[in-house]
C-alpha atoms as one frame of an Amber mdcrd trajectory, in Angstrom:
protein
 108.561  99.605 105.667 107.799  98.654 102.200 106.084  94.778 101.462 105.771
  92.657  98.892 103.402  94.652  96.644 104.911  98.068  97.817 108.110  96.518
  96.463 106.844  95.288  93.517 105.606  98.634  92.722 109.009 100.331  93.148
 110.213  97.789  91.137 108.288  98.546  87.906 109.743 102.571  88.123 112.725
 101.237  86.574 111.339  98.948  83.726 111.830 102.114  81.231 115.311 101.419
  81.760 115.040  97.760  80.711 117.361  96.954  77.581 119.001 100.400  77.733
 122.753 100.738  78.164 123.800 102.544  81.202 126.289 105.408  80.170 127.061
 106.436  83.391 126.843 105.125  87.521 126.926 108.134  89.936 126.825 107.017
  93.986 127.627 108.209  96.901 130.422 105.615  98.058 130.706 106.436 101.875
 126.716 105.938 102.383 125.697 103.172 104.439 123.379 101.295 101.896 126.498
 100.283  99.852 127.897  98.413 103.186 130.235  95.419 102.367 129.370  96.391
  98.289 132.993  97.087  96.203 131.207 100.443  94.497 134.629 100.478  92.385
 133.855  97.506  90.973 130.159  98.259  91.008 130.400 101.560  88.745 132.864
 100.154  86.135 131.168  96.507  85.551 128.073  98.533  85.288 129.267 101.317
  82.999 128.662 100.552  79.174 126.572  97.420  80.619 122.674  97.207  79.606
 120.077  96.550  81.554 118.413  93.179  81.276 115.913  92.016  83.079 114.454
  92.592  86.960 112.561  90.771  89.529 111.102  91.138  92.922 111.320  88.223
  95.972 109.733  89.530  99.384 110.892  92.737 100.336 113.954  92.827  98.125
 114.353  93.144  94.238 117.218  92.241  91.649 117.995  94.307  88.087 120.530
  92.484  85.953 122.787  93.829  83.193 124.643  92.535  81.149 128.342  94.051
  81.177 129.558  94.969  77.375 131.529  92.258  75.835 131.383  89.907  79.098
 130.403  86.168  79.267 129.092  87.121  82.963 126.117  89.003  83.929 125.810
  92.129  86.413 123.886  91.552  89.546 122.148  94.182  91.109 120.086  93.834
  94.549 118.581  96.795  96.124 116.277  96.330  99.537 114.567  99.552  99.971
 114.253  99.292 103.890 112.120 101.848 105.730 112.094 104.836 103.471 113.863
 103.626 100.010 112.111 104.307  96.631 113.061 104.145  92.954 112.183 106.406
  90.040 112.662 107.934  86.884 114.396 111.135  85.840 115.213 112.744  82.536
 118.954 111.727  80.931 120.290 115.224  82.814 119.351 114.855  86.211 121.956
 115.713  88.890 121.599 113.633  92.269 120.098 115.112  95.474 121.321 114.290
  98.956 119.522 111.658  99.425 119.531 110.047  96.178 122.089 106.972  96.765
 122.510 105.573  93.212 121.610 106.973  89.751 121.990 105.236  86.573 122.236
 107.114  83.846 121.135 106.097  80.321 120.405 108.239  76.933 117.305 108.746
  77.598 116.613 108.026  81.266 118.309 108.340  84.798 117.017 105.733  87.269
 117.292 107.078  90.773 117.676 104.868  94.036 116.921 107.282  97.044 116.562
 106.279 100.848 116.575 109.024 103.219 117.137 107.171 106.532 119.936 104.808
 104.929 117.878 101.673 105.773 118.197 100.565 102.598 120.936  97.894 100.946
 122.684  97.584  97.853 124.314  94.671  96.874 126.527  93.797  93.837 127.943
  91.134  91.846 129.539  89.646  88.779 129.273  86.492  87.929 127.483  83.413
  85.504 125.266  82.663  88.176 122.780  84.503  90.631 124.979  84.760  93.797
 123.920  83.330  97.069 122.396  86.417  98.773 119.736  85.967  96.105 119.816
  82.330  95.235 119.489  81.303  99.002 116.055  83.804  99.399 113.195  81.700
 100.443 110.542  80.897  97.731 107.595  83.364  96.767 104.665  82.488  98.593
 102.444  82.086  95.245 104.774  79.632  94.252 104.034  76.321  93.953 107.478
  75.366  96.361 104.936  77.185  99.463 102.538  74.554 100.224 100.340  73.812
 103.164 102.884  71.225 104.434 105.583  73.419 104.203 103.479  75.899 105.986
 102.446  73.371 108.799 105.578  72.327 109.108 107.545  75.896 109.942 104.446
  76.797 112.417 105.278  73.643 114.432 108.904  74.725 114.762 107.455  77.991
 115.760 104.919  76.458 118.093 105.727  78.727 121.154 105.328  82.217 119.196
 102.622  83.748 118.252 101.040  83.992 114.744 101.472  87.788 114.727 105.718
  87.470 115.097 105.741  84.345 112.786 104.106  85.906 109.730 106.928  88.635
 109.912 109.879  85.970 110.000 111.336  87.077 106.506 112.733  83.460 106.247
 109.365  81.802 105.615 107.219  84.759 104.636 109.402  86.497 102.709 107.023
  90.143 102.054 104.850  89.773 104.609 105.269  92.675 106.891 102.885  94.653
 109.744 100.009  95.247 107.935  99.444  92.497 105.652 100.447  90.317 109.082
  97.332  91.802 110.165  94.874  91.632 107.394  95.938  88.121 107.157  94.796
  86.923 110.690  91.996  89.217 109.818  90.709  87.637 107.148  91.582  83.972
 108.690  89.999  84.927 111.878  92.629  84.492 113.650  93.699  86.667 116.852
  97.494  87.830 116.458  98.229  86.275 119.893  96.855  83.204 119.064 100.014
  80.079 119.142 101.433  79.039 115.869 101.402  75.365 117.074  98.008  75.249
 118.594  95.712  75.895 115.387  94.563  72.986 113.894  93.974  71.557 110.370
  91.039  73.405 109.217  93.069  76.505 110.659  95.744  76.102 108.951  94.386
  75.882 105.354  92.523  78.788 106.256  95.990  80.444 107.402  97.215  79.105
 103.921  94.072  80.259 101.890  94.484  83.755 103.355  98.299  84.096 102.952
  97.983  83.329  99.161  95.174  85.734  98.793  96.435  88.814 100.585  99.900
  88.446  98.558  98.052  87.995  94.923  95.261  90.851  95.949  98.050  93.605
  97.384 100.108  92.683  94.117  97.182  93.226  91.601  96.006  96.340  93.703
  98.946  98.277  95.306 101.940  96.207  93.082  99.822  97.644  89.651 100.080
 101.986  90.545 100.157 102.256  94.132  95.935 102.022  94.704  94.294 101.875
  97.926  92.694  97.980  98.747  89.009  98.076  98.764  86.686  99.509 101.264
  86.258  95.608 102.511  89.464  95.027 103.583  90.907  96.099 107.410  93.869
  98.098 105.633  91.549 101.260 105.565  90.639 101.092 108.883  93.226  99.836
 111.282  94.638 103.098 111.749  91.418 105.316 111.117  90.437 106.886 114.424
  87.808 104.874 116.119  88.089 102.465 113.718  85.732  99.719 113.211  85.884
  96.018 111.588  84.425  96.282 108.170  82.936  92.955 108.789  81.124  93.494
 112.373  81.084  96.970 112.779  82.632  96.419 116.344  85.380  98.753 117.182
  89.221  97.605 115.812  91.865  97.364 119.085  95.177  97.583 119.033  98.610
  96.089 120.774 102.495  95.265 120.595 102.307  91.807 119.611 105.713  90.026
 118.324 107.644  93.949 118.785 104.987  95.499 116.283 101.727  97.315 116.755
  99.098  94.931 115.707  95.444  95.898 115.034  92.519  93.011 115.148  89.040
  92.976 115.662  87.919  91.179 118.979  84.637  90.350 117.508  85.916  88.333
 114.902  89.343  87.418 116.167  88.534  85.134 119.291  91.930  83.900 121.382
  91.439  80.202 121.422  92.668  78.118 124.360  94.389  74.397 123.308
């Protein structure tokens, strides 16, 4: 499933179409990604409307347009899900099965496609962002995610382990399986480990490591889909016989938190309290 970076890749496909009116919305209505979405209402406030701006918050993005001759604006949210991706197409092009919602402009067609049907699309009209986007948690390189903040939600979660906590969308919005693990990888932290058992030292390391994994993936894999570097455990934690690029000892592997977690048992000691 796409991250934060992945997402903020996808998101960038469609900045061609920034400040371009759309001419024409073509969707399939029955598909399940447009699920509690009016797509009537959707295609005409959209239709003659141009394209503003767009942003990206965890794994979901937002394109808004601004409807012709309307004081409100044109709210778009897309979530790409497991197998969702946007791109560009010339002015002409004709949707494929799987390709969910096209907007088509003079000189581009911008092409929402999800093959499993993961995905979401959301929709609204209005002066201000509505709540499905207003009520997302803040980025994690903003200044509103702080080490208290972060020290705070791991004591509510004291019971779980770190692995299932860094995927809990409602704090770590972005965070998904494998930046999870290169996280606790590069805090040296085992994925079992309890989120109310590290202590203070811990848990600016925690904090240090969340901040850099999320700038890192988005200058790397958010700027044209690039591979991290050699260094990181992304490279190896599915390579066969994988080893930790730090100690050379061989990577392992486990369900932790309903996700297949890689760490290095070398580096990533489980710590009794």
């Amino acid at each position: 499933m796409p991250e934060l970076a992945e997402v903020e890749y996808f998101r960038k496909q469609w900045n061609p179409g920034l400040r371009h009116r759309i001419e024409k919305v073509l969707l399939h209505p029955k598909a399940r990604i447009f699920r509690g979405t009016n797509t009537a209402q959707l295609i005409r406030v959209l239709t003659n409307s141009t394209l503003q701006r767009s942003e990206a918050r965890g794994k979901q993005m937002l394109f808004v347009a601004k409807p012709h001759g309307a004081k409100t604006q044109a709210w778009l949210g897309l979530h790409l899900g497991m197998t969702g991706k946007l791109r560009i197409e010339p002015p002409d092009f004709h949707p494929a099965r799987h390709d969910h919602l096209v907007l088509r402009q003079a000189k581009h067609s911008l092409v929402f496609q999800d093959a499993r049907l993961f995905g979401r699309v959301l929709f609204a009209e209005s002066s201000d962002a509505p709540a499905w986007w207003a009520k997302l948690p803040p980025d994690l390189l903003s200044s509103k995610f702080t080490v208290k903040v972060l020290n705070q939600f791991l004591k509510r979660r004291a019971r779980a382990p770190l692995k299932a906590v860094l995927l809990m969308q409602e704090r770590f919005p972005g965070i998904g399986n494998w930046m999870a693990d290169e996280i606790l990888w590069r805090a040296a932290i085992h994925p079992k480990q309890l989120a109310g058992s590290l202590d203070a030292i811990r848990i600016r390391t925690l904090y240090r490591e969340i901040q850099f994994v999320c700038r890192q993936a988005l200058r790397i894999i958010g700027k044209d889909w690039s591979d991290p570097p050699d260094s990181w455990l992304f490279l190896h934690r599915w390579a066969r016989g994988g080893k930790c690029p730090r100690t050379g000892a061989k990577l392992e592997h486990a369900t932790i938190g309903g996700r297949t977690t890689c760490w290095s048992p070398a580096r990533q000691k489980l710590r009794t309290t």
